[in-house]
C-alpha positions, 0 to 999 in steps of 0.5 A, a space after each residue: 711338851 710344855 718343856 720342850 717347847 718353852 726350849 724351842 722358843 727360847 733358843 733363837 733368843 740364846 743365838 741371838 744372844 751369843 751372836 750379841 755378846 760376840 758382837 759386844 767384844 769385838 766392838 770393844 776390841 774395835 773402839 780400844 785402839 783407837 780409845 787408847 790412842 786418843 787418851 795418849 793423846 790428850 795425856 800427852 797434851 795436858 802434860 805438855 801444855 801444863 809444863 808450858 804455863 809453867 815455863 811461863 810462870 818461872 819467866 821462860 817460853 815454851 812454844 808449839 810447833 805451829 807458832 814455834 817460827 817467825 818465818 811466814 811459811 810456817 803455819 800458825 794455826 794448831 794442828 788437827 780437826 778445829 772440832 777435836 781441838 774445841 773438845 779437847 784443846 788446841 794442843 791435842 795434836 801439837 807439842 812443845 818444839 822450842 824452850 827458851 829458859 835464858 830469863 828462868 832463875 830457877 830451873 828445879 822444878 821444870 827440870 823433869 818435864 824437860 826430859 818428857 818433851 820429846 818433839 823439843 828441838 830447840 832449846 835455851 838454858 840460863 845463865 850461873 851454874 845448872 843442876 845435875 837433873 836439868 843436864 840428864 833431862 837435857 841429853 835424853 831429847 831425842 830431838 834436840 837439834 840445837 842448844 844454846 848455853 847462854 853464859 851457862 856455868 856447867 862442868 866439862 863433866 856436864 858438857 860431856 854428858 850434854 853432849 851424848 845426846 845423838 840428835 845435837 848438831 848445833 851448839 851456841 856457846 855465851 860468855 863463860 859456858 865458851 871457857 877453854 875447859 869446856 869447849 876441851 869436851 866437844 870432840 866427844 860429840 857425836 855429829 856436831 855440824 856447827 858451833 858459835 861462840 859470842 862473847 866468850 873468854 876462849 883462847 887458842 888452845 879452845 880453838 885447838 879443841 873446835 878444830 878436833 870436832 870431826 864433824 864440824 862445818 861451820 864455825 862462827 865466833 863473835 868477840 873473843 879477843 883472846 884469839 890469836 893467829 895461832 888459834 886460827 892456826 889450829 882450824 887447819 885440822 879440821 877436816 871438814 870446816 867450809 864456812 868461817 865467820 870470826 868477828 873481834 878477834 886478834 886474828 891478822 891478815 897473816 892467816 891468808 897463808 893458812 887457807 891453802 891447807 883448808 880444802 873444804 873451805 868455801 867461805 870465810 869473813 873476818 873482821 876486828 869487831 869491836 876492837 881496835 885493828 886495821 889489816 894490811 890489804 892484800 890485793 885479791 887473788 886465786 888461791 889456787 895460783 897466787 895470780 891477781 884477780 883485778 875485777 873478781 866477779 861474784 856469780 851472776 853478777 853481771 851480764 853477760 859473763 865472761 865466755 870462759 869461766 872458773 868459779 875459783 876460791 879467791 881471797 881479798 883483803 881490805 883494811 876492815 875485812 879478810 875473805 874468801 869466796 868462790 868467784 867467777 873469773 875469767 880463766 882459760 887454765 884448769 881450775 881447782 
């Protein structure tokens, strides 16, 4: 009897028991998620803020994503709750969004964590020649949106493996990294929507090589005196270019004859820059239909408009400038 009831008593403690440990396993399976997450979290963070003193140190910038813009309507306060943020960091919830390594001398030692930052959209590279490991981190960003070489000596072989990554449509080009050689790579990008050039020894056969990137939009060139009409010649080819802005170049008025074969583009402004060059004026006129415009009217700027309009493209060319624009003119015709 003694037995038996000692086995009574004890069984509703063994329930109790066995209920207790069922609700043991499924807490921790509830708190594992979340724990792991966190803890990804602040792996992520710690990594990301130690690659940031570090880029500092080396004389570059690393920027979160909350301070990473100058415009006021982007906010300066880091993401997430301001207590988890006191517990944990002010980065437990940002990451790493612009790099600028243009005043970095040597980048060997940051080149790896390059390639772990995977909210990174905008970056700088420095000047002279780039290492192997640098570029490789470089093309696997997933979010790299825009790169600038700042007179960066690389290979066609590195420009080409820099332009694998998916993600890159803008690219600038400084001083030597805009060489002829290298910019013979860029119709292997991907989606490459813009490309600038400042300062660069680019000559007409680069031109020939923007003008084969299928992709492109818009080009901006800043002092490459090497260019010529032929080089703009070139721009002819490319299928899908609406907005041009070249200053410092030895383009002339004589490339007005080329914009009939443009039809995507929508805008365009050239000037002499530095150099020394003066244009022939060209009065303004519709390129549609050659006729003068005497009073082009840019859109809304005055009122009231003509009673019957057409936003035309029409060319303009004074001493110090050749453009093209659309303008509201009057028109009783069938417009382009």
């Amino acid at each position: 009897m003694t037995n038996r009831s000692t086995k009574l008593a004890l069984s509703p403690m063994r329930r109790w028991l066995r209920f207790s440990l069922r609700g043991m396993l499924v807490l921790v399976f509830a708190l594992a998620i979340p724990l792991a997450w966190l803890g990804a979290l602040i792996n992520v963070s710690q990594r990301e803020t130690a690659f940031a003193m570090a880029v500092g140190k080396a004389g570059g910038q690393a920027r979160f994503d909350y301070n990473a813009y100058a415009a006021s309507c982007i906010s300066t306060e880091p993401k997430g709750p301001w207590l988890m943020r006191a517990v944990f960091g002010d980065n437990i919830f940002s990451r790493i969004s612009s790099v600028d390594l243009s005043g970095v001398r040597d980048t060997s030692t940051i080149a790896r964590g390059l390639g772990q930052l995977t909210q990174l959209d905008t970056l700088s590279l420095p000047a002279g020649p780039q290492g192997d490991q640098l570029i490789d981190s470089v093309a696997q960003l997933p979010h790299l949106y825009q790169l600038t070489l700042d007179c960066s000596e690389i290979t066609p072989q590195q420009m080409r493996r820099l332009l694998s990554c998916e993600s890159l449509l803008y690219l600038e080009l400084r001083g030597a990294a805009a060489a002829d050689e290298v910019l013979a790579e860029l119709p292997h990008a991907v989606q490459m929507a813009r490309v600038t050039i400042v300062s660069g020894p680019t000559t007409d056969q680069g031109m020939k090589s923007l003008s084969e990137i299928k992709t492109i939009r818009f080009l901006q060139i800043v002092e490459a005196p090497s260019i010529t009409n032929r080089g703009f010649r070139q721009l002819t080819n490319a299928p899908a270019l609406g907005m041009v802005t070249i200053h410092g170049t030895q383009i002339t008025e004589e490339c007005v004859c080329e914009f009939k074969q443009m039809p995507k583009l929508e805008t365009l402004a050239i000037t002499p820059g530095t150099l020394q060059l003066r244009y022939k004026p060209i009065a303004a006129y519709r390129l549609d239909t050659g006729e003068a415009v005497p009073t082009p009217l840019r859109r809304f700027d005055c009122w009231p408009s003509p009673p019957v309009t057409g936003l035309v493209r029409c060319v303009d060319v004074e001493p110090n400038r050749i453009r093209l624009e659309r303008w509201d003119v009057p028109t009783n015709k069938t417009d382009e």
